[in-house]
NULORO-190255 format. One record per residue (C-alpha): x, y, z. Coordinates in pm, whole numbers, m for minus. Each point is the difference from the previous one (the first is absolute). Layout:
N
@east->X; north->Y; up->Z
...
//
This chain:
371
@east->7533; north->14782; up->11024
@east->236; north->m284; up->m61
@east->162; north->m89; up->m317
@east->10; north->m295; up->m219
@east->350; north->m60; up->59
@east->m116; north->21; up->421
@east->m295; north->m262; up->m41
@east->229; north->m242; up->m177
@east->265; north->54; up->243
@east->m224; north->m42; up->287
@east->m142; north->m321; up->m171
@east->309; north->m148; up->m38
@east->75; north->43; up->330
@east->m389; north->m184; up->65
@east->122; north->m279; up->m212
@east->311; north->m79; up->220
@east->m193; north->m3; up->314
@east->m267; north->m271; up->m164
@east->m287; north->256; up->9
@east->m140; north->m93; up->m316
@east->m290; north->212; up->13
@east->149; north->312; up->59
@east->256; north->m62; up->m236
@east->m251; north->m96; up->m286
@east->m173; north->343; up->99
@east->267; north->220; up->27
@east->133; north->m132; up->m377
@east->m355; north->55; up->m144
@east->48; north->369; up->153
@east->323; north->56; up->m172
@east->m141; north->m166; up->m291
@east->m296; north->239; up->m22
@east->232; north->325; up->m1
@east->216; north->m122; up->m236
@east->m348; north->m19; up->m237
@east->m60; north->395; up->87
@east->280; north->91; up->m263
@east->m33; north->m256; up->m305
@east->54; north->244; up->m228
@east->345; north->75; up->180
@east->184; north->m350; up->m15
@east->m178; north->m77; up->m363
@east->216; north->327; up->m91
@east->304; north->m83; up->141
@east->m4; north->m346; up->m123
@east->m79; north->165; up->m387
@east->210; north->287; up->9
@east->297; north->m171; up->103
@east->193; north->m301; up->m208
@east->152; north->m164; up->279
@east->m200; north->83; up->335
@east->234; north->m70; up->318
@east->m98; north->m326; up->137
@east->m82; north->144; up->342
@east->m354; north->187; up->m158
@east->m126; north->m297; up->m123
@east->111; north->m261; up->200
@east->m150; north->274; up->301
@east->m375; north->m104; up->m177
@east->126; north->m353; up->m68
@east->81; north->m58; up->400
@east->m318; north->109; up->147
@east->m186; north->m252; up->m230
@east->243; north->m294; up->72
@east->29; north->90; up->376
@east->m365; north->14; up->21
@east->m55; north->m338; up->m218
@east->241; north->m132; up->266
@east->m252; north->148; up->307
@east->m288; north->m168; up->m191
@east->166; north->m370; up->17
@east->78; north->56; up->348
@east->m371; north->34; up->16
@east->m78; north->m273; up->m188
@east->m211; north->207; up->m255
@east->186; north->m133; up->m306
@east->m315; north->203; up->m233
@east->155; north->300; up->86
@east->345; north->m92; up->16
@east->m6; north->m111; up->m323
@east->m219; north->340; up->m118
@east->309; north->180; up->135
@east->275; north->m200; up->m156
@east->m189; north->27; up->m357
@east->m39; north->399; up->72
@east->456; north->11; up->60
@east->32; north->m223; up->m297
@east->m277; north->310; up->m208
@east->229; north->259; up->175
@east->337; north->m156; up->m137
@east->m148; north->m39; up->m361
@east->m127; north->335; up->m8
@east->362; north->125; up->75
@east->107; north->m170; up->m315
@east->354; north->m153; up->210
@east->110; north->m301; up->115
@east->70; north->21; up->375
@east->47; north->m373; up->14
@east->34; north->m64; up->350
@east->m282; north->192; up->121
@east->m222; north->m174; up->m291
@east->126; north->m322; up->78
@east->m105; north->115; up->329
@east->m318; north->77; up->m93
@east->m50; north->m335; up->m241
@east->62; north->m200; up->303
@east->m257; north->199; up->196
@east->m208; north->m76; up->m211
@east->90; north->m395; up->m59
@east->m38; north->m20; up->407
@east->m368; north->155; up->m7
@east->m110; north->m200; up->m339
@east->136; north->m332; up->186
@east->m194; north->69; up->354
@east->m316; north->16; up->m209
@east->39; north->m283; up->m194
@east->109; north->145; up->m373
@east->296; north->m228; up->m27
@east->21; north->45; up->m375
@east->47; north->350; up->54
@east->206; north->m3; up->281
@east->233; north->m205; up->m154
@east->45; north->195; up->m289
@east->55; north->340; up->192
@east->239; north->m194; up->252
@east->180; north->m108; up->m350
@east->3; north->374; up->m152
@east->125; north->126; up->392
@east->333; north->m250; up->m10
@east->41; north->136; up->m351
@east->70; north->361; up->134
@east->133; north->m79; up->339
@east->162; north->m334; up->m5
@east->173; north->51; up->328
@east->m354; north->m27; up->196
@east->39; north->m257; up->253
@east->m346; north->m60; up->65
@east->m105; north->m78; up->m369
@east->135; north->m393; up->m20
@east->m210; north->m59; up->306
@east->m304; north->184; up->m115
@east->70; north->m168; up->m377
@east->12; north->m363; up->171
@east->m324; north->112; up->170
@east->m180; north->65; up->m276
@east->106; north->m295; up->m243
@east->m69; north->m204; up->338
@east->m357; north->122; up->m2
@east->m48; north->m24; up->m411
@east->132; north->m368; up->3
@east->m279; north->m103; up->306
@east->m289; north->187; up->m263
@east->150; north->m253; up->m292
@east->m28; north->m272; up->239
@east->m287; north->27; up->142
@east->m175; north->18; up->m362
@east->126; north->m322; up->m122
@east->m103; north->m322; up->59
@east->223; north->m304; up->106
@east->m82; north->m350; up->m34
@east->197; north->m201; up->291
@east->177; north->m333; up->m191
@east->101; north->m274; up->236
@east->355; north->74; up->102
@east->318; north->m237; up->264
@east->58; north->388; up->69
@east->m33; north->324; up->m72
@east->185; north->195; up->m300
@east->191; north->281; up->103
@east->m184; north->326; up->77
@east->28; north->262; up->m245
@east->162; north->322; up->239
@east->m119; north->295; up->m34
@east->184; north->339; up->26
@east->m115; north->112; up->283
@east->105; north->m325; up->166
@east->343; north->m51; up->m131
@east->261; north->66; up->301
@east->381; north->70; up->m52
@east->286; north->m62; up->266
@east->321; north->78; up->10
@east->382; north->m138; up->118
@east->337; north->156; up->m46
@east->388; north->m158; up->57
@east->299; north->200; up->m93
@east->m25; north->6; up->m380
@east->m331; north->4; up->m64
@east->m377; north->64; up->111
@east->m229; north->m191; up->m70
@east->m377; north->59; up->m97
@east->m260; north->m290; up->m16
@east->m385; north->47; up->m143
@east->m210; north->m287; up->62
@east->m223; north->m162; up->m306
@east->m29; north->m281; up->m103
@east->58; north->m183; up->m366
@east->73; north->377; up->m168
@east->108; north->m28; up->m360
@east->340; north->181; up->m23
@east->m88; north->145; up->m323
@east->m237; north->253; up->221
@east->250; north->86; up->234
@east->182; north->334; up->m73
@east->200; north->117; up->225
@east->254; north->338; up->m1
@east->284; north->89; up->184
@east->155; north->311; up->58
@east->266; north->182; up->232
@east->m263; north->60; up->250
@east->m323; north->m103; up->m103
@east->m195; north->m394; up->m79
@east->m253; north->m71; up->m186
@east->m224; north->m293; up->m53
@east->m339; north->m39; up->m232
@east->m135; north->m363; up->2
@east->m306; north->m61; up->m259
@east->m197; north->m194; up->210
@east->m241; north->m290; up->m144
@east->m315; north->217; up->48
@east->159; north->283; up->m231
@east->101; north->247; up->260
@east->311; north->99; up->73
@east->196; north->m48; up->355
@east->287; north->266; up->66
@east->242; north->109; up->245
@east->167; north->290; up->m18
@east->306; north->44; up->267
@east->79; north->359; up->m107
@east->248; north->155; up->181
@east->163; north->m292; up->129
@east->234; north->19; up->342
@east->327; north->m55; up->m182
@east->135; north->25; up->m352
@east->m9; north->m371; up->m176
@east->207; north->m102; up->m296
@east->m225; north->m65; up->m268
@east->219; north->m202; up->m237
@east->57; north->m221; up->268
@east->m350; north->m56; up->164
@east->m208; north->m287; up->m130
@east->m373; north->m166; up->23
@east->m125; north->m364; up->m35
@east->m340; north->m130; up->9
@east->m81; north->m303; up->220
@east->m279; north->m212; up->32
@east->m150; north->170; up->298
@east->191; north->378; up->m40
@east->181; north->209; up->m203
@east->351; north->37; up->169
@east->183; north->343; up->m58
@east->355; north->82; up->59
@east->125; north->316; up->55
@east->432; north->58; up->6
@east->105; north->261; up->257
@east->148; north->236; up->m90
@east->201; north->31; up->335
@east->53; north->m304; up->93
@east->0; north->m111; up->390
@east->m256; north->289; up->59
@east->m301; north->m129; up->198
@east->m319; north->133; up->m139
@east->m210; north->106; up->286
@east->m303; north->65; up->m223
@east->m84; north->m102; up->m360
@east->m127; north->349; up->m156
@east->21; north->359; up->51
@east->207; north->175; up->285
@east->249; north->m300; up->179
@east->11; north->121; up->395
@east->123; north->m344; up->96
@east->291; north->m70; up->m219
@east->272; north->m178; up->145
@east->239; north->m249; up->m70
@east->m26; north->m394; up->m69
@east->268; north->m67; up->183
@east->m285; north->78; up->305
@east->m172; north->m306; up->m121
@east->m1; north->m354; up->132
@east->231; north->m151; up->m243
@east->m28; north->m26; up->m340
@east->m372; north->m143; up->m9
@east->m236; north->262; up->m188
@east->m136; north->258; up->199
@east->m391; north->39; up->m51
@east->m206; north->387; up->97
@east->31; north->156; up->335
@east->m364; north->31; up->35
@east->m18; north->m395; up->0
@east->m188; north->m53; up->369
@east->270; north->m264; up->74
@east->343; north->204; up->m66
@east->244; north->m153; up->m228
@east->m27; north->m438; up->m40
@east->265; north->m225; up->m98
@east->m206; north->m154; up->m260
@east->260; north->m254; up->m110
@east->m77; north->m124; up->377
@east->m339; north->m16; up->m21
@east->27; north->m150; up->m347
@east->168; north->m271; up->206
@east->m250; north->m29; up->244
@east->m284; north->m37; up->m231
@east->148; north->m268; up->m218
@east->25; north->m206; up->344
@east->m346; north->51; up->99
@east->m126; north->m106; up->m366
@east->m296; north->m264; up->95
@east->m37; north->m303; up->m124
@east->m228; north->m311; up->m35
@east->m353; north->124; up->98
@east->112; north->336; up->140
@east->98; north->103; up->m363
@east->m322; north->m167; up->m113
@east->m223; north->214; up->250
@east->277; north->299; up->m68
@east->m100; north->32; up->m398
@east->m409; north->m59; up->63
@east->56; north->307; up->259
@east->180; north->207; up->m288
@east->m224; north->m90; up->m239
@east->m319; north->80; up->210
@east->211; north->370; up->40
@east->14; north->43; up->m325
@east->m321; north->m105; up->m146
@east->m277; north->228; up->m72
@east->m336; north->m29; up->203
@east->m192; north->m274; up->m149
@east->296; north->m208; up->m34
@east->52; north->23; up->398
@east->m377; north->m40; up->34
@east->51; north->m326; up->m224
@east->249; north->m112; up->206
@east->m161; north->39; up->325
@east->m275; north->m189; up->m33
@east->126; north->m297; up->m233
@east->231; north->m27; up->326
@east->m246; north->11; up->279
@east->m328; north->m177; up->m163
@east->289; north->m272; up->m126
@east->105; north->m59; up->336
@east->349; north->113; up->m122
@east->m35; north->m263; up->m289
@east->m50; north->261; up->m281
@east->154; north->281; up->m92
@east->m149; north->236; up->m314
@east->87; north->315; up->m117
@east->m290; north->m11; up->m273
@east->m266; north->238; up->160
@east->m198; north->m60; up->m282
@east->m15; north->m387; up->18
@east->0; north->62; up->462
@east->m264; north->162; up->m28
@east->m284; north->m235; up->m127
@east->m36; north->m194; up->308
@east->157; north->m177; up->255
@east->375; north->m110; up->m42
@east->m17; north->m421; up->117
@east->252; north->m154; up->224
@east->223; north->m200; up->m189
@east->259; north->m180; up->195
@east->339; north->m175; up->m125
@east->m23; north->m319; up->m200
@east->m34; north->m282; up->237
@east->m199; north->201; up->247
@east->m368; north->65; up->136
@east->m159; north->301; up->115
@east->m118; north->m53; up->318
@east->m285; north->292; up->208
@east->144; north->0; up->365
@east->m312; north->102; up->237
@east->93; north->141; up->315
//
């Protein structure tokens, strides 16, 4: 008869190959023996002050792992049943085990987010980055979820639209903010792009190897970014933010200077020099589609293709129309065409109570051509 320890082995191995279902059965199997001999592990874990990791982090495992089999197969019910039973398991071994419970909090945050309990999920994402801070996956899964509870908030209040020339500046959301970044010999640079953010909710920390940004945003969540390790040592004295109109610009000092980041964060395979570079013109990432640009070129080339006259007219109506929401573009569209190009409204509201008339230039007459 196989083991406990030969199911979960065997299940593991399940897991690798994709086969869900045997995996989720052959963990349920291991799980089951392990329930034979309760009175055995609730023993050891009493009778012994400090319990080696490896008994209870052995019951711990088979919970997460299968929690893990159960999102695979999208049956977040019992993923999350699972995740809560680890998280029991851990409490009734009165210790801390932080990674494995942050491990098992962010089980659990995954499961309560795939079935729509974003309250919860964001608070056991929250309590997961508290005992395992180095978890890659929570700021996407944390951006996720704040994404998700701003679109509720939205979608429950109501907005009156006000006649507007164009449209005010979109409030970003975290999940939407985007960062980018550029290096030359001294320094690397690190841009995150929002708009109109009050410096006074900007913090941002430097360290020898490690960055990190919070950002209250204007809907009361928080936007971070946490580069932790980063490729190279930086000198934190040295390194420096500022906060634009359209983007917080951070600078971070090298502290080897000439040495050509190949990646921003964790383990640099692609380091090389700077000398290797075109120039001196800032070198942006290596996973750019295009390879390194001379942007001081192309900054050339676009300030001699600027338009002008009626191009730049038809050039700012096209940005604005990009920009706008959906019944400003609906506005616009048919002021335009029922006008015969005369009109052009961005006031839905006002649009939208009949026809828009033709109303040519002063000194003109609207003429119907018949074909």
């Amino acid at each position: 008869m196989s083991s406990a320890a030969d199911y979960y082995t065997k299940a593991n191995e399940a897991l690798v190959e994709d086969d869900f279902d045997e995996a989720l059965d052959l963990f349920t199997k291991a799980i089951d023996l392990d329930k034979l001999k309760p009175d055995y592990y609730l023993k050891r874990i009493h009778s012994i002050d400090n319990p080696t990791p490896l008994s209870i982090n052995h019951l711990l495992f088979h919970s997460n792992r299968r929690s893990v089999t159960y999102e695979k197969l999208n049956n977040n019910s019992l993923a999350l049943k699972d995740a809560q039973s680890a998280l029991e398991l851990i409490d009734a071994a009165n210790q801390e085990h932080a990674e494995v419970a942050g491990q098992a909090y962010l089980r659990q945050g995954i499961s309560q987010f795939h079935l729509g309990q974003y309250h919860e999920s964001k608070a056991s994402l929250e309590r997961s980055k508290e005992l395992n801070p180095h978890e890659k996956t929570l700021p996407t899964w944390l951006s996720k979820v704040e994404a998700k509870l701003l679109t509720a908030i939205q979608s429950t209040s109501v907005s009156t639209p006000a006649p507007v020339i164009a449209p005010a500046p979109a409030t970003p959301s975290a999940a939407r903010v985007r960062h980018e970044w550029f290096q030359n010999e001294h320094y690397m640079t690190v841009s995150v792009f929002m708009k109109n953010v009050d410096k006074d909710t900007v913090d941002i920390q430097f360290s020898e190897r490690a960055l990190s940004v919070t950002i209250k945003m204007p809907t009361g969540s928080d936007y971070s970014l946490e580069l932790d390790p980063l490729a190279h040592e930086i000198i934190p004295a040295e390194s420096r933010f500022e906060v634009l109109s359209t983007k917080i610009e951070i600078r971070l000092k090298k502290e080897r200077i000439g040495v050509k980041w190949g990646t921003l964060e964790g383990e640099d395979q692609l380091v090389g020099s700077m000398s290797e570079a075109q120039g001196n013109s800032p070198v942006y990432p290596s996973s750019s589609k295009h390879g390194v640009k001379n942007w001081d070129k192309l900054s050339r080339e676009v300030e001699e293709e600027k338009p002008e006259g009626e191009k730049a007219l038809n050039a700012l109506f096209q940005q604005i129309y990009k920009d706008s929401d959906e019944n400003t573009r609906r506005a616009m569209m048919k002021s335009f065409i029922e006008s015969n190009g005369t009109t052009l409204s961005t006031n839905w509201e006002e649009v939208s109570k009949g026809t828009v008339e033709t109303k040519p230039p002063e000194g003109m007459i609207a003429r119907k051509f018949e074909l």
